[in-house]
N, C-alpha and C positions, 0 to 999 in steps of 0.2 A: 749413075746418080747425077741431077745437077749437079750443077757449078756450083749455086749460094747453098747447097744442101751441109756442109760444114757448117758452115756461120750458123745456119740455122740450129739446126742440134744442138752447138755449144751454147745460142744463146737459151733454148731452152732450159737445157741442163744446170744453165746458171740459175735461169728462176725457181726451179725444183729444188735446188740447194738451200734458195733462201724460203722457200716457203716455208709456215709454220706448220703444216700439216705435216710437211714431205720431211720435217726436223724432228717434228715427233716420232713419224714411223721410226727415224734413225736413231730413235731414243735420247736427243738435246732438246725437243721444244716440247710444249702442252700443244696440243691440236684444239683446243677451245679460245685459251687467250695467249697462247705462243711464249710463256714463258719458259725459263729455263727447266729442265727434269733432270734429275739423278736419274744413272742408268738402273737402278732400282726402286725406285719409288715405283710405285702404285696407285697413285692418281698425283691431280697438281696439287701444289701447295700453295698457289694461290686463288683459285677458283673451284680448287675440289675436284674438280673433272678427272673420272678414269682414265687411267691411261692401258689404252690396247693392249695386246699381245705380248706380255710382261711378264703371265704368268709360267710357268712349269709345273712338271709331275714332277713329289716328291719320290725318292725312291724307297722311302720305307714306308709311310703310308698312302700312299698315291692318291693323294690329295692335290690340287691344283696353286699353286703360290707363286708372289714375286721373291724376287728375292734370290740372296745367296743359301739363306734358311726356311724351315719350311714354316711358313705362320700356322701351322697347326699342331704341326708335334717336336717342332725346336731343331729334328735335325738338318745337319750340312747337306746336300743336293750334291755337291760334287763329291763329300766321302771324305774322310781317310787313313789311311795304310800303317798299323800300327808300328812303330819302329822297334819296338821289343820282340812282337809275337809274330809281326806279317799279318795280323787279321786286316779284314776290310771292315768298316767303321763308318756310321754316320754322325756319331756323337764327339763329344770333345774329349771324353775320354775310352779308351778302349773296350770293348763289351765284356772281352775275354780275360786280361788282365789286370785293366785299371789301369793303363797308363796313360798320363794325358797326350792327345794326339797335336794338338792345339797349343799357339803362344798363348791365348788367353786360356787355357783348361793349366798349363804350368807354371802361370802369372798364379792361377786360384789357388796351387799347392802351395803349401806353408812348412815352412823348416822347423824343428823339433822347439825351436827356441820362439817363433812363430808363435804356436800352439796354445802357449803357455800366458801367452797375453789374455786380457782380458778382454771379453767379446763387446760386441754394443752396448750401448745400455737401453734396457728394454723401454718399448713406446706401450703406449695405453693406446687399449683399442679407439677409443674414441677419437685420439691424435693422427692415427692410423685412416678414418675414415673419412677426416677431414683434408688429409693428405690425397685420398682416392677422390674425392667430391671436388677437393680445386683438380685436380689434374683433369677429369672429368667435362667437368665445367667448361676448359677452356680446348676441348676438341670440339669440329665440326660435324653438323646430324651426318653429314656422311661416312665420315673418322669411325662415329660409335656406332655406327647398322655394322661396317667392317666388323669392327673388334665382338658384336652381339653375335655376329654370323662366326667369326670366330672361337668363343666361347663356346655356341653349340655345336659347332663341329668336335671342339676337344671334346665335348660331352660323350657325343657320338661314341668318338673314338675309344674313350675308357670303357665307355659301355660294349663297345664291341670287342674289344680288348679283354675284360672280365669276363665276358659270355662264352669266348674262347677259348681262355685260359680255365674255364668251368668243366667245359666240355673233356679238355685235356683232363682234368682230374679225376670227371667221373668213370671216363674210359682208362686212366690207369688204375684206378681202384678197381675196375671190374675186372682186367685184366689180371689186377694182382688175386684178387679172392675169388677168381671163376665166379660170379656169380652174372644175370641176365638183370639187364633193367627191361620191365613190363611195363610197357605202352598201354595207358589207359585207354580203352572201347569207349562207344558212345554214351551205351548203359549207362559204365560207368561214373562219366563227365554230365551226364544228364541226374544222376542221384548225389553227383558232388554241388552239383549247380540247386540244386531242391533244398539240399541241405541247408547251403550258404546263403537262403533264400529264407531259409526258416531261423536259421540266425540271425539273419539282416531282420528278419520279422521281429524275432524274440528281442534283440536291441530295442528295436523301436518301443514296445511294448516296456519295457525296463526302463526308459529315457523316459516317456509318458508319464508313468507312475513315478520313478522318482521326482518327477518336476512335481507331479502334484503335491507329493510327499512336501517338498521344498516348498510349494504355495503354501500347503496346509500348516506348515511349522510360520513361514513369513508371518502368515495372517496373526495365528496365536500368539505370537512375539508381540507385532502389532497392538493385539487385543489385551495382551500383558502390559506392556507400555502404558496403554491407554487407562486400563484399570490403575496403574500404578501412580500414572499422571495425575488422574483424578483422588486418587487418595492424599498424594502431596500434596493437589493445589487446596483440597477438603482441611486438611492439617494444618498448611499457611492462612488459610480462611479462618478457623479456629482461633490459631494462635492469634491472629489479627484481630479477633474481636474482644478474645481473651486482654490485650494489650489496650484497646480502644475503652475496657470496662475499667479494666484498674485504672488507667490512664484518667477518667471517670470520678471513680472512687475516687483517685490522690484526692484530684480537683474540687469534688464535690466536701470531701474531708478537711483538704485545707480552707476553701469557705467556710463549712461550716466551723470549726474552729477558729476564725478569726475573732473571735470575743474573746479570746485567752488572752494572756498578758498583764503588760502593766500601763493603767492608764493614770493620764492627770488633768486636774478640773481647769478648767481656763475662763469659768465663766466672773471671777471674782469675789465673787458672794463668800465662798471658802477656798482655801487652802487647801487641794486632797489630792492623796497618793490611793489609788486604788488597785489590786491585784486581783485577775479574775482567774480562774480554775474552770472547766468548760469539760466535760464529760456525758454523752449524748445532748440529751435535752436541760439537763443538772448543768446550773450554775451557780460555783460558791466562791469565797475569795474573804479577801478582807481590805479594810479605809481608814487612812486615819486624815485626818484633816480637822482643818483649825477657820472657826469663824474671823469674823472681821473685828468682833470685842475680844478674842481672846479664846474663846470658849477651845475647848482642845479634848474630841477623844478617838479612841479606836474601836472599830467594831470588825467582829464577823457579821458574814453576812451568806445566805443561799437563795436560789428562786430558779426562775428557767428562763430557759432559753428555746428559742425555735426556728434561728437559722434569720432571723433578721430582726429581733425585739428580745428584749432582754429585760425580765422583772425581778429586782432581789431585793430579801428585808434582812433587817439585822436580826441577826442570833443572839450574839454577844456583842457586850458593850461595855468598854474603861474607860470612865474620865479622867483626863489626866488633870486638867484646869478649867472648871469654871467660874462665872461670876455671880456675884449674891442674887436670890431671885430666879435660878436657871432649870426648872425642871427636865432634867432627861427624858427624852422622846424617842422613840423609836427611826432609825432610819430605813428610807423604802426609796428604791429610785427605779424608776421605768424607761428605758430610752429604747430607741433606734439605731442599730449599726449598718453604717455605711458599707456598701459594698466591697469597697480597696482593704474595708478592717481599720483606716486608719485615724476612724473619729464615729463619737456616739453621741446624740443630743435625745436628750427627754429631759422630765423633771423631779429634782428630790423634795419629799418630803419629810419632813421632821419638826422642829418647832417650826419652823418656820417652813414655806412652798415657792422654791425658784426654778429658772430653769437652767439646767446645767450641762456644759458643751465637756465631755471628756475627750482627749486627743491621746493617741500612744506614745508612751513615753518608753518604750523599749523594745 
């Protein structure tokens, strides 16, 4: 060997020590960004990067994992040895007779007085899911492909588990009551398949018609609705004009009755209280009123009316006062009523022809 062949080697051996790669195989550094590793982890924690040759066979279902545990079906890899029974054991607690093998499987045992506590208090699913969705949330895409890949693997494994355990039962039962299971032929599976086929037909055919079924009722509903609709809105229509007629009528009614009442003269010439009565086109009422010499009587009075003119003569007639000379005349007055009702002008005739403005006096 040279002479500097020492120095050399060592200095080698020094750089392989520090390198990150040469730290990761030794399981302390990431081989991507050379950060620190647990001798269990399974990639970096800080760039994600896998890390090599970490994993093992588990020994109960040889499946590949880091780890002291197996990430697929939760057992220990190195086992162990039950101290009650001597079984050999992957679990934390004994398979044979339940006792726990583990500090933490005898941390999980509870003393009688333990027991007797009161448990959690129960969470609502939805607390529950909000609880999965942040934990979720704050793993990396390479974290959850793991944990997805994980998942279907337990899937796997139940399922192969159950298949098994299937198998085990059908073969003890045959066992137990002699009897053969018969392995379906072609034939067979060719007339099971036509069947399932004519099922799958018949479905279809059933799906079909009841959807029609389901249109044809929609529709008619629809067409119920609509007839229904139109009968209401026919009814509010109705009521609506029904309401616009009377509405009508009041109006037209209380115009026309505005000649009723009590009116009084304002033109001067006389003194008079007059009272009108207003029944269709009939109007009758009675006057008393007093001239400017004194002259003083009362009369009845009828005529008509026709919604904007007004003609009446006297029926009956008292004098209460007049003066020498006075022959009694007959009273007759024809006027015009104002629209508002609240004033009439025409002219009375009697001994004497004025014209005379009545206004309502009540």
């Amino acid at each position: 060997m040279p002479p500097n062949e020492p120095e050399i080697k060592s200095a080698r051996q020094q750089t392989e020590s520090t390198h990150p790669a040469k730290e990761a195989r030794a399981g302390t550094a990431c081989p991507s960004c050379g950060a620190p590793l647990d001798r269990a982890a399974v990639f970096c924690g800080e760039c994600g990067t896998d890390v090599p040759g970490r994993e093992t066979v588990c020994p109960r279902c040889a499946e590949k994992s880091a780890g002291e545990y197996c990430s697929f079906c939760g057992a220990s890899k190195a086992g162990h040895v039950c101290a009650k029974c001597g079984t050999q054991g992957y679990d934390e607690f004994c398979a044979s007779c339940g006792e726990p093998c583990t500090e933490l499987a005898r941390e999980m045992v509870q003393d009688e007085a333990a027991k007797t506590q009161p448990g959690p208090a129960p969470m609502s699913d939805q607390e529950a899911q909000g609880i999965v969705q942040a934990l979720r949330s704050s793993l990396s895409a390479d974290v959850l492909r793991e944990q997805e890949k994980a998942r279907q693997r337990i899937i796997l494994l139940r399922e192969r588990a159950y298949s098994q355990e299937r198998e085990k039962r059908i073969e003890a039962f045959v066992q137990a009551n002699g009897r053969r299971i018969i392995q379906p032929n072609r034939q067979d599976l060719e007339k099971a398949r036509e069947f399932a086929e004519r099922i799958g037909q018949f479905v279809q055919v059933e799906k079909k018609r009841i959807a029609e079924e389901e249109r044809r009722e929609r529709k008619r509903r629809e067409e119920e609705e609509e007839r229904l609709r139109k009968i209401r809105a026919e009814e509010a229509e109705r009521r609506r004009l029904a309401r616009l007629e009377e509405e009508r009528r009041a109006a037209q009614e209380a115009h026309w009755s505005r000649v009723a009442g009590i009116w009084v003269a304002t033109s001067g010439t006389v003194s008079g209280t007059m009272q009108i009565e207003q029944s269709g086109t009939t109007a009758s009422g009675q006057i008393h009123w007093i001239q400017h010499d004194g002259y003083e009587r009362v009369d009845t009075f009828a005529g008509k009316w026709n919604g904007s003119n007004i003609s009446i003569r006297s029926t009956r007639m008292r004098e209460i006062w007049k003066p020498p000379n006075v022959i009694a005349v007959n009273f007759s007055y024809s006027a015009n009523v104002s629209q508002d009702g609240d004033s009439m002008a025409g002219y009375v005739q009697s001994a004497a022809y004025w014209h005379e403005v009545f206004v309502r006096g009540g």
